[in-house]
KOLMIZA-407085 format. One record per residue (C-alpha): x, y, z; residue in three letters. Coordinates in steps of 0.2 Angstrom, whole numbers, padded with zeros to 4 digits, always signed. Example, Ala and Ser with C-alpha at 12.3 -4.5 7.8 and 13.67 -1.06 7.14 Angstrom:
2
+0062-0022+0039ALA +0068-0005+0036SER 
***
This chain:
496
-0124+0260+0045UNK -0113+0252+0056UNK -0122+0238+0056UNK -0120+0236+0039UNK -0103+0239+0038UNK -0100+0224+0049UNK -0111+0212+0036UNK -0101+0216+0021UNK -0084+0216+0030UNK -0090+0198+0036UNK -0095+0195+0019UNK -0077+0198+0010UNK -0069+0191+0026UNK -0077+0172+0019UNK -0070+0174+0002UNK -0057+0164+0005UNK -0048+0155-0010UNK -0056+0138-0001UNK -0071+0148-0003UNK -0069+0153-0020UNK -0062+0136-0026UNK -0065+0124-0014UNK -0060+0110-0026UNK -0045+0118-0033UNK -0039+0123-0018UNK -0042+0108-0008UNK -0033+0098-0022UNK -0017+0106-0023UNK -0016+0106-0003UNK -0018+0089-0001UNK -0006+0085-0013UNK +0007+0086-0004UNK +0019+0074+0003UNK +0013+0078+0022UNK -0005+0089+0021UNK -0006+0100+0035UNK -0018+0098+0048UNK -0031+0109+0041UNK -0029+0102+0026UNK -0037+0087+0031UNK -0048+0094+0043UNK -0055+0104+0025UNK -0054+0087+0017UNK -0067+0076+0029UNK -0079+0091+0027UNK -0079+0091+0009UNK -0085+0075+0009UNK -0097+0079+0018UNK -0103+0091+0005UNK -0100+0080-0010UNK -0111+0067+0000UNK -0123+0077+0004UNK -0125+0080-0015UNK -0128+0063-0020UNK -0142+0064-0007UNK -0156+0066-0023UNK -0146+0053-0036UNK -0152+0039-0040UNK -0141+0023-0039UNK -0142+0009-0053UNK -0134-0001-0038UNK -0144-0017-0035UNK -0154-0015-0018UNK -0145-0035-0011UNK -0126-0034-0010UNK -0128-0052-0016UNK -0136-0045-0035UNK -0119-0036-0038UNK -0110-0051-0048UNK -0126-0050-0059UNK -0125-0032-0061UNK -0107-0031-0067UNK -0108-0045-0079UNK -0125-0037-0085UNK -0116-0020-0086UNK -0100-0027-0094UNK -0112-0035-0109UNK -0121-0019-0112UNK -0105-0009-0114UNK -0100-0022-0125UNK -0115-0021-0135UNK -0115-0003-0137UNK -0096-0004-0143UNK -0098-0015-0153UNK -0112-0005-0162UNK -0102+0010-0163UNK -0090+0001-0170UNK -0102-0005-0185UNK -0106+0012-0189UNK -0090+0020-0189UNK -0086+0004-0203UNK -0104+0009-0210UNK -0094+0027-0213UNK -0100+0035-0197UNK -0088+0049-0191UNK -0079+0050-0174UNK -0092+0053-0158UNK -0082+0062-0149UNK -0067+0070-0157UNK -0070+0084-0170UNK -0053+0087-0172UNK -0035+0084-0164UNK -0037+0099-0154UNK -0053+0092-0149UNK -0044+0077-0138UNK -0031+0086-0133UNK -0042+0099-0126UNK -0049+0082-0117UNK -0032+0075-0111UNK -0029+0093-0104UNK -0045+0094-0096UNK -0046+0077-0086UNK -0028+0080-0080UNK -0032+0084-0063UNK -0041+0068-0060UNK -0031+0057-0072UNK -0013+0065-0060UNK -0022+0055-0044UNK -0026+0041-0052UNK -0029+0027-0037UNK -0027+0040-0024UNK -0044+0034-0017UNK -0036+0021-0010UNK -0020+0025-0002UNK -0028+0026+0016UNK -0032+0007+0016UNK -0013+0001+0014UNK -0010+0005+0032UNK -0021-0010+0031UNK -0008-0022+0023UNK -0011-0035+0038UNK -0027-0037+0038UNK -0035-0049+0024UNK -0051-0041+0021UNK -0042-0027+0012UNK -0029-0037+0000UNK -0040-0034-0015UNK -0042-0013-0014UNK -0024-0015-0011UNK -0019-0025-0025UNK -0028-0012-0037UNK -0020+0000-0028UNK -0002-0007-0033UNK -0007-0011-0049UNK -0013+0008-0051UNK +0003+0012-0046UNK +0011-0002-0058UNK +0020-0012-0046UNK +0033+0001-0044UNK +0036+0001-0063UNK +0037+0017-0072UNK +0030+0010-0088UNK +0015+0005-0080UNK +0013+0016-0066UNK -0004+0028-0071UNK +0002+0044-0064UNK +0019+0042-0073UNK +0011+0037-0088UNK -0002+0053-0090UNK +0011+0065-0087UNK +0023+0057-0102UNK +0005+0060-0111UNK +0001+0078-0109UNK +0021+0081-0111UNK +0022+0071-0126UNK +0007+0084-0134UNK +0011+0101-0125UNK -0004+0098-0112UNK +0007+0102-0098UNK -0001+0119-0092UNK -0019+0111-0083UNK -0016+0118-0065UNK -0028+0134-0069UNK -0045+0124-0075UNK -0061+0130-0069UNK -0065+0123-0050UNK -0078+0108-0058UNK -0061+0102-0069UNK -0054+0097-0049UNK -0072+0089-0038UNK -0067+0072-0044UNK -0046+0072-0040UNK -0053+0081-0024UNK -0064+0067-0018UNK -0050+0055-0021UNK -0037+0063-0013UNK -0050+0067+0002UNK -0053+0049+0003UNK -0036+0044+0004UNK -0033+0055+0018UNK -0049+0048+0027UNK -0048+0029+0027UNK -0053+0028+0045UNK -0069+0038+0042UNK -0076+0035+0028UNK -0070+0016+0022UNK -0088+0011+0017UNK -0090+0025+0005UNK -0072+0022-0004UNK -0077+0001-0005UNK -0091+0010-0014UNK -0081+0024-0025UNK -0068+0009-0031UNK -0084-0002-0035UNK -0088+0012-0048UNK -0072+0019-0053UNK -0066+0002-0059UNK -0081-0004-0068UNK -0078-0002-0089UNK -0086+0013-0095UNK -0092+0014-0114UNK -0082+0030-0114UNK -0065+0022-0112UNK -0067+0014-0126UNK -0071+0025-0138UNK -0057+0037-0133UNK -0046+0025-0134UNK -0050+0022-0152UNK -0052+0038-0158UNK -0038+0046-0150UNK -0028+0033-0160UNK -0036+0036-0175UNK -0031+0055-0170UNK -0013+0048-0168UNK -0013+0051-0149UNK -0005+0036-0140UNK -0019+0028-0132UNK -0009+0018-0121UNK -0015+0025-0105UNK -0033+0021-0109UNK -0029+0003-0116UNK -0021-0001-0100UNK -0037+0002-0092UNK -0047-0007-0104UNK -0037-0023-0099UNK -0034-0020-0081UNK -0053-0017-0078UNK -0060-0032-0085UNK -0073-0040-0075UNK -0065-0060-0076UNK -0050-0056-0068UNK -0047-0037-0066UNK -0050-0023-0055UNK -0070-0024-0060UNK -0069-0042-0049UNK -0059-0037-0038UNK -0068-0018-0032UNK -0082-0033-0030UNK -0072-0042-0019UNK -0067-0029-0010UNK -0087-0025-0006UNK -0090-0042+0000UNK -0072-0044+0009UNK -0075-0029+0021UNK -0095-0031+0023UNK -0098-0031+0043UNK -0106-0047+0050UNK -0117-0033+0060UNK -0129-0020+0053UNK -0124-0024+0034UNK -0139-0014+0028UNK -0131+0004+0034UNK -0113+0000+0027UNK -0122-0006+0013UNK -0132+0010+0010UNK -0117+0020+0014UNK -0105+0010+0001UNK -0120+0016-0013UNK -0116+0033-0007UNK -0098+0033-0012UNK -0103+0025-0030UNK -0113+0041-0033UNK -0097+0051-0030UNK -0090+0047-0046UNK -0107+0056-0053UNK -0100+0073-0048UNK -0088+0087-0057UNK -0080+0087-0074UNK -0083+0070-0080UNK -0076+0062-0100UNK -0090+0067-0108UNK -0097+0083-0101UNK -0078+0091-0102UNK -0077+0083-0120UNK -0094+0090-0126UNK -0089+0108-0119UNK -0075+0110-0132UNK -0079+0126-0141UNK -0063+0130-0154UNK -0064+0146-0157UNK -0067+0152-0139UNK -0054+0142-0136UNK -0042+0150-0148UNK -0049+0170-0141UNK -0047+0164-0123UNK -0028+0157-0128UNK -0024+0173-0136UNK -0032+0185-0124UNK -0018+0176-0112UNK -0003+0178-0122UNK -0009+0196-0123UNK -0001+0200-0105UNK +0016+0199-0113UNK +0013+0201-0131UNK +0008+0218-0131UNK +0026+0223-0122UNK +0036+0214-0137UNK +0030+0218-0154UNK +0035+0232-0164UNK +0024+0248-0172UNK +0029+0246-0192UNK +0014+0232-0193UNK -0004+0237-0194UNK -0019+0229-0196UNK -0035+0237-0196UNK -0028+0254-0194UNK -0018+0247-0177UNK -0002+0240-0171UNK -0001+0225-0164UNK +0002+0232-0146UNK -0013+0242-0147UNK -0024+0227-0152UNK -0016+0218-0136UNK -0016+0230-0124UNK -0034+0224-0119UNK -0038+0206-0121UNK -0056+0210-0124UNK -0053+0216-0144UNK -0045+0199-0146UNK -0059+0192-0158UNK -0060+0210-0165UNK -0041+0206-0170UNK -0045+0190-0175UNK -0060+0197-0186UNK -0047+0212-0194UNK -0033+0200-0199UNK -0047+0188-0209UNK -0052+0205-0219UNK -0035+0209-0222UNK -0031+0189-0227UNK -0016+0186-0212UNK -0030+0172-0211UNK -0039+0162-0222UNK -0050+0153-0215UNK -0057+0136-0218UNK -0041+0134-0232UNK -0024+0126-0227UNK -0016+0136-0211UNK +0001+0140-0225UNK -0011+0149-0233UNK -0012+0162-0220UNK +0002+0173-0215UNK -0001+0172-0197UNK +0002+0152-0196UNK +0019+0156-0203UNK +0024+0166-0191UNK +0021+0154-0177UNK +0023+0136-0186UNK +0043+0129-0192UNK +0059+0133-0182UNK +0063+0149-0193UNK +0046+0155-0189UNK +0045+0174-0181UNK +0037+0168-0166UNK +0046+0152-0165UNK +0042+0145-0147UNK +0028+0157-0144UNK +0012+0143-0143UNK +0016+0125-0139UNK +0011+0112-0147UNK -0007+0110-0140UNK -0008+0130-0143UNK -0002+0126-0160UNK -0016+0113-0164UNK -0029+0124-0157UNK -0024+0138-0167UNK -0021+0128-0183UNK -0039+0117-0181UNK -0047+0134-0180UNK -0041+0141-0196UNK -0044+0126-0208UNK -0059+0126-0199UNK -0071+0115-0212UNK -0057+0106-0219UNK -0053+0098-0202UNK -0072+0094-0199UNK -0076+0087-0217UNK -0060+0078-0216UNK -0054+0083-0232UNK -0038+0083-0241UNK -0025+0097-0243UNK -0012+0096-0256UNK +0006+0092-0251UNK +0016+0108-0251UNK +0035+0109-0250UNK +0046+0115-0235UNK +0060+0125-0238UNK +0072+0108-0238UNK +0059+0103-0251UNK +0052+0090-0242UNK +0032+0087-0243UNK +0024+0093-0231UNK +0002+0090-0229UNK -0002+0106-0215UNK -0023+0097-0212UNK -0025+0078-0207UNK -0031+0067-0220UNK -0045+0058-0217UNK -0038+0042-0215UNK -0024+0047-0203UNK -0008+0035-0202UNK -0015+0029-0181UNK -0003+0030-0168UNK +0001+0013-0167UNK +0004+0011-0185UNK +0015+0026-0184UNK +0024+0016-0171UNK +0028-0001-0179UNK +0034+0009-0192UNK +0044+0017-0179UNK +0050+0000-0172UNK +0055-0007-0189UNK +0067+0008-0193UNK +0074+0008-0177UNK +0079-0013-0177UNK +0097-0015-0174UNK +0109-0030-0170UNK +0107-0037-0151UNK +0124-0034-0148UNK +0124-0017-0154UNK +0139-0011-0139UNK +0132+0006-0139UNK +0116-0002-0131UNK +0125-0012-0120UNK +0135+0002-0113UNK +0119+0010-0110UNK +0111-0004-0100UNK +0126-0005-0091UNK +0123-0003-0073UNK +0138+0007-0060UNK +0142+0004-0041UNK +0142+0021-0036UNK +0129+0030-0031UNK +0124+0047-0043UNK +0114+0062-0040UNK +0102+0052-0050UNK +0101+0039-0039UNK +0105+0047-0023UNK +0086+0047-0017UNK +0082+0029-0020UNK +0100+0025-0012UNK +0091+0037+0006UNK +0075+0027+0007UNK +0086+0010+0006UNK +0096+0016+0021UNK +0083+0023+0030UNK +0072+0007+0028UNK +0087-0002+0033UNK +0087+0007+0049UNK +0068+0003+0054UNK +0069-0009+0070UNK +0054-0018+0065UNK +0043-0024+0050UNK +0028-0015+0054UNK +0041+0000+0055UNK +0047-0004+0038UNK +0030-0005+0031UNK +0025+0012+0038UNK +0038+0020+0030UNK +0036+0011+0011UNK +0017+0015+0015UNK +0024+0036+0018UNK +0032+0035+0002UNK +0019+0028-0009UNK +0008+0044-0005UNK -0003+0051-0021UNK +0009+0064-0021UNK +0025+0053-0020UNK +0021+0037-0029UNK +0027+0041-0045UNK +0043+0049-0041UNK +0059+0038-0040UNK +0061+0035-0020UNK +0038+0031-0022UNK +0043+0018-0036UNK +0056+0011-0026UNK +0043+0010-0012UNK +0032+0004-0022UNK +0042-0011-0026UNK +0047-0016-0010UNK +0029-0015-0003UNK +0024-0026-0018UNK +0037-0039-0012UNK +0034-0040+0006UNK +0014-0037+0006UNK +0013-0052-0007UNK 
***
């Protein structure tokens, strides 16, 4: 008995929040502006693991390093063909492939977040390479993922004004497959010196054009999403003179003059990490609305069953009552469709529940946000979003015309936005613009951490010291803050 005492206390003992969510876990630790030591002693043995699991994939690599300029112009015309085809059918009358609905892609913006926050991060651990030339390629892209140290180009910066800008913000408790990719990245950041072939090899695929990026991007403007972010990678990319030639270059650049053939097989290995974890299409095609919408609501019922009064009943039971345990949510949901709060597959102002959460005056104004919203919203017209019919225009209570479901032709996002643009045209001398762009001599709590790093780089006795520091700065965790774009932008200057 003893004996087994000791296993299952041994067995608990391992049940670590590593060992539960390795992914997850290892993510969040590392991405930090200094990750401890065990962090990263965590980090080189996850990679192990993630390699070791590409151990029975197969690789549409060419076996001669020398075939790879074939293979990304054979690969770029393929994905070009296949566009172009999907294309003709949605003229032809074809419908989305991979957005059933609004709450469909913002589901998929929420879901890729934990990858999309680190975008480049594979690469960080090559700028302590800034002197030597066999690594100016990877460390360009890297800059340019970073956009120069510009805000409206930088990735990170970009995404998070993305899932702000659609309520996606809440992504930081996704299952443990949502985090292997950002994972891998920021493990490789953090392990240059160890594993440099298999990043050569991760870049090589990461920055090759998927057919997937694509069609996002057009659909999620039709959607009236801004598909900037994915645009900028359609054009950045590119195999003539983007990061597609440039991962390429970076393969031949840091090939050794010795024993090619085991850096080689070890720069396939890092190209089949990108095959593991939550990837675009297999996080887009688990979309489930109405689990989405139960699971939502089982949430909100932590607090929602302290705060809602007794006078309301439905299906012979308060509110409270129907919240107190999460798992009679779809019950709930089933009791107010018999008792019409909601109607189903008709405009959501039909149902009495959407009032209550939809409009400034509404009951629970501030309850959902506005991804919570769409959810809840997509679920109730239900066919009317998927058919893509029309629903008569309503009034507000100003009057004002008001259509609740998309139409099926919806205004996109960038014609939404020159319409924007032309209302907004005022004279060039407008003062009130020029007192905006107006710049001050002293020194605000805004600026006050930009102000630090200049005074501290100041204070580096060498240029190799210098560098170190901008290099500190630019981590995945720092890059996109004002001090990393700061850093950034010096770096830019001096490396180039």
């Amino acid at each position: 008995m003893q004996t087994t005492t000791r296993a299952t206390t041994s067995r608990q003992a391992v049940l670590t929040p590593y060992a539960l969510e390795p992914s997850r876990h290892l993510y969040f630790s590392l991405l930090e502006q200094k990750p401890t030591a065990e962090a990263l002693e965590k980090a080189r043995q996850y990679l192990d693991e993630q390699l070791s699991a590409t151990a029975h994939m197969q690789s549409d690599l060419p076996e001669d390093p020398q075939e790879l300029e074939r293979w990304v112009l054979h690969s770029t015309e393929r994905v070009g063909q296949e566009y172009r085809a999907y294309l003709k059918a949605r003229k032809a009358g074809a419908p989305r492939r991979y957005f059933t609905s609004k709450s469909h892609a913002l589901y998929f913006l929420r879901g890729v977040a934990p990858t999309k926050l680190v975008d480049g991060a594979w690469l960080y651990g090559i700028l302590q390479r800034w002197n030597d030339a066999r690594f100016t390629a990877p460390i360009q892209i890297y800059l340019e993922e970073l956009g120069e140290g510009l805000p409206d180009k930088n990735h990170v910066v970009l995404y998070k004004k993305l899932l702000a800008s659609n309520g996606c913000e809440d992504w930081d408790r996704l299952s443990d497959d949502h985090y292997v990719q950002g994972a891998i990245q920021l493990a490789l950041a953090y392990e240059a010196e160890h594993f440099l072939p298999e990043i050569i090899g991760f870049n090589l695929g990461y920055e090759q054009l998927p057919l997937h990026l694509l069609i996002t991007s057009y659909e999620l403007n039709e959607l009236g999403i801004d598909p900037y972010y994915f645009t900028l990678h359609v054009t950045v990319d590119n195999a003539g003179t983007g990061h597609a030639k440039k991962a390429l270059q970076a393969v031949h650049d840091a090939m050794p003059v010795e024993d090619r053939e085991t850096f080689y097989r070890r720069v396939i290995q890092g190209y089949l990490l990108n095959n593991l974890g939550a990837g675009t299409t297999s996080v887009i095609g688990s979309f489930d609305l109405e689990q989405e919408v139960i699971s939502l609501l089982a949430e909100k019922s932590t607090v929602g069953k302290y705060v809602h009064s007794d006078y309301c009943r439905i299906g012979g039971r308060n509110v409270s009552e129907w919240l107190a345990d999460p798992e009679q949510i779809p019950a709930f949901l089933e009791a107010m469709e018999a008792q019409g709060w909601i109607r189903r597959h008709e405009d959501p102002q039909n149902s009495r529940f959407w009032k209550l959460i939809q409009g400034e005056r509404a009951e629970m104004f501030g309850v959902f946000t506005a991804y919570e919203q769409q959810l809840i919203h997509d679920w109730i017209a239900g066919d009317l979003v998927h058919t893509g019919a029309k629903v008569a225009a309503t009034k507000d209570q100003a009057g004002q015309d008001r259509v609740a479901i998309l139409p099926k032709r919806e205004l996109s996002f960038r014609a939404k936005q020159r319409q924007q643009e032309a209302l907004c045209q005022g004279p060039a001398d407008d003062p009130q613009a020029v007192a905006l762009n107006a710049s001050t001599a002293e020194v605000s709590d805004f600026d006050s951490e930009t102000a630090a790093l200049e005074q501290r780089l100041a204070c580096q006795p060498t240029r190799e010291a210098g560098m170190a520091l901008l290099i500190e700065m630019m981590s995945p965790a720092n890059h996109h803050t004002a001090s990393g774009l700061l850093a950034t932008r010096l770096f830019n200057k001096l490396f180039n």
